[in-house]
C-alpha positions as CSV (number, residue, x, y, z in Angstrom):
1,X,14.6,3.2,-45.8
2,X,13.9,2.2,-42.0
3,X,10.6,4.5,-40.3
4,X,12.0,7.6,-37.9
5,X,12.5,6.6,-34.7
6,X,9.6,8.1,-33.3
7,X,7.5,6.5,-35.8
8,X,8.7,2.8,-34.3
9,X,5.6,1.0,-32.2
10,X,8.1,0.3,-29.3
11,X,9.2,3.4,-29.6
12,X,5.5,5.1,-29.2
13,X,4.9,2.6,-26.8
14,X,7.5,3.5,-24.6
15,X,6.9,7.1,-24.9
16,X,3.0,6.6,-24.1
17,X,3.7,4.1,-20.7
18,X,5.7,6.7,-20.0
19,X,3.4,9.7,-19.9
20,X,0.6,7.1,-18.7
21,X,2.9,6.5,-15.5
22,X,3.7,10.3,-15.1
23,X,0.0,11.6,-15.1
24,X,-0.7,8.2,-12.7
25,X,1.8,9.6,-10.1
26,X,0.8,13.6,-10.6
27,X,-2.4,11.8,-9.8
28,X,-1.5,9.5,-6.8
29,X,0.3,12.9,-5.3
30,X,-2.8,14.3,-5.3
31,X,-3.7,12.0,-2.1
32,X,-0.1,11.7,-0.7
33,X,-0.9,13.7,2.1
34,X,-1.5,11.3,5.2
35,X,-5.2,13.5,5.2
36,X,-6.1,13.5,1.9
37,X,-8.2,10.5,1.6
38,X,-10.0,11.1,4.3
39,X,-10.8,14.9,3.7
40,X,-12.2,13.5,0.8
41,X,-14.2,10.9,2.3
42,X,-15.4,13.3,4.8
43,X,-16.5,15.9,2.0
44,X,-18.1,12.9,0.2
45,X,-20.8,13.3,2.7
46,X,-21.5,17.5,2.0
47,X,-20.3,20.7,2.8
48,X,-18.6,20.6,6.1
49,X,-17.5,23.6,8.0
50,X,-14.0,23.5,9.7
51,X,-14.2,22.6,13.0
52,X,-16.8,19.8,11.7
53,X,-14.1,18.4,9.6
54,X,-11.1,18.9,13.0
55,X,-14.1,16.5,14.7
56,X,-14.9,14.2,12.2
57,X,-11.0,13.7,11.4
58,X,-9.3,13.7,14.8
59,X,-6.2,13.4,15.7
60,X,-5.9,15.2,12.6
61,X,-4.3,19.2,14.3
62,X,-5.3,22.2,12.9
63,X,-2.4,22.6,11.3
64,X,-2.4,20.0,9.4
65,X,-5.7,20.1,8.3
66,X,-5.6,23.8,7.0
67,X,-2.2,22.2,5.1
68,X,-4.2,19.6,3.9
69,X,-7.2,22.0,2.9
70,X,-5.2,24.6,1.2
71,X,-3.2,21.7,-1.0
72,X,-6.6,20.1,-1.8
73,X,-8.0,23.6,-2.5
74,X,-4.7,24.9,-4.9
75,X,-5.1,21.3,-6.4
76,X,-8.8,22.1,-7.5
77,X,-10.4,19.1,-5.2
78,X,-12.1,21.4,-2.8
79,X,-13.8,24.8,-2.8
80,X,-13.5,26.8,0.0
81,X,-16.4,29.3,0.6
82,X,-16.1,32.3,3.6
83,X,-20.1,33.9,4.0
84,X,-19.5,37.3,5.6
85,X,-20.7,36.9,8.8
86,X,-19.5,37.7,12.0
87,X,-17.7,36.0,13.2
88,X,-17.1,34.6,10.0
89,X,-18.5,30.9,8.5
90,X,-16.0,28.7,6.2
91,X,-17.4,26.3,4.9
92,X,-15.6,23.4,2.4
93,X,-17.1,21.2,-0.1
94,X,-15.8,18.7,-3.0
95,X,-15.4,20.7,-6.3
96,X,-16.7,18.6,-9.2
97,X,-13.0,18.0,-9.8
98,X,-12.9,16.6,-6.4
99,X,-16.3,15.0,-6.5
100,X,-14.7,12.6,-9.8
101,X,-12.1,11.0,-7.1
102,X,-14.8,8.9,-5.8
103,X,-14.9,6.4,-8.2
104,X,-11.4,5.5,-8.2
105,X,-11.0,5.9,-4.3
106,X,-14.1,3.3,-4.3
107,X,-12.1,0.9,-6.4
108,X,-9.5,1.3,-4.6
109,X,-10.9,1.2,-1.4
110,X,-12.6,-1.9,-2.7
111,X,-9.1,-3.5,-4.0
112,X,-7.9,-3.0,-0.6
113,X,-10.9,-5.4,1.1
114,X,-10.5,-7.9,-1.5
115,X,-6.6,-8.3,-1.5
116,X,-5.2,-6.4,2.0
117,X,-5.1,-9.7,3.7
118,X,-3.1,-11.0,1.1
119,X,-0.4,-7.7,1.2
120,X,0.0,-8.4,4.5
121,X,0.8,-12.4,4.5
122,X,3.1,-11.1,1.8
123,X,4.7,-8.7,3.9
124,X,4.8,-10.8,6.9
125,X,6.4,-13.6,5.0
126,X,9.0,-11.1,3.5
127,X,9.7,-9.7,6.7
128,X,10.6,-13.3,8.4
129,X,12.5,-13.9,5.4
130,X,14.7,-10.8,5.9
131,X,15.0,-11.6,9.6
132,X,16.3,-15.3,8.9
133,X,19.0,-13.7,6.5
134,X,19.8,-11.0,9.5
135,X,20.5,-13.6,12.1
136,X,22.5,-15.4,10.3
């Protein structure tokens, strides 16, 4: 008698690559905001109040930094404190959720040094390619 079909090492294989590459992209959309990375990067450095962070990140508009805040805030990356003060202070800082993206946004970051030259050889080379194919 032949094993279940879950029970088949492809099988489990399949099914575990698969989870592994959902939670990788629920993860990635945690950045996909064009301001995520570098609200984090900015909050790497402390508490920041908002206008510090409308400074630090310009041309970032207020808009889309509020966006970005309350995404990274519903997402459990940031922690939003208001101090009852008049007028009032609001301040944002990494949550320890938050605070664990550093490492692999260093790695990353580091990947990037290492290899970006590379990517964009690859892309230029791709993109002459294409344009060769276009003209003729």
């Amino acid at each position: 008698m032949s094993a279940p079909v879950a029970d088949r090492p492809a099988t489990r294989r399949i099914a575990e690559r698969t989870r592994a590459a959902r939670l990788i992209r629920e993860s990635i959309g945690l950045l996909s905001s064009k301001w995520s990375v570098d609200v984090l990067l900015a909050l790497g450095d402390g508490t920041r109040r908002y206008h510090e962070l409308l400074e630090d990140l310009a041309p970032i508009s207020e808009k889309v930094l509020t966006q970005t805040l309350r995404a990274m805030e519903r997402d459990g990356l940031v922690i939003r404190r208001v101090h009852a003060e008049v007028p009032p202070r609001v301040e944002y800082a990494l949550s320890p959720l938050g605070a664990t993206m550093a490492p692999p946004l260093k790695a990353l970051g580091t990947w990037s040094l290492a290899h970006g030259k590379r990517v964009e050889e690859a892309r230029g080379r791709f993109d002459a390619r294409m344009q060769s194919r276009t003209a003729a």
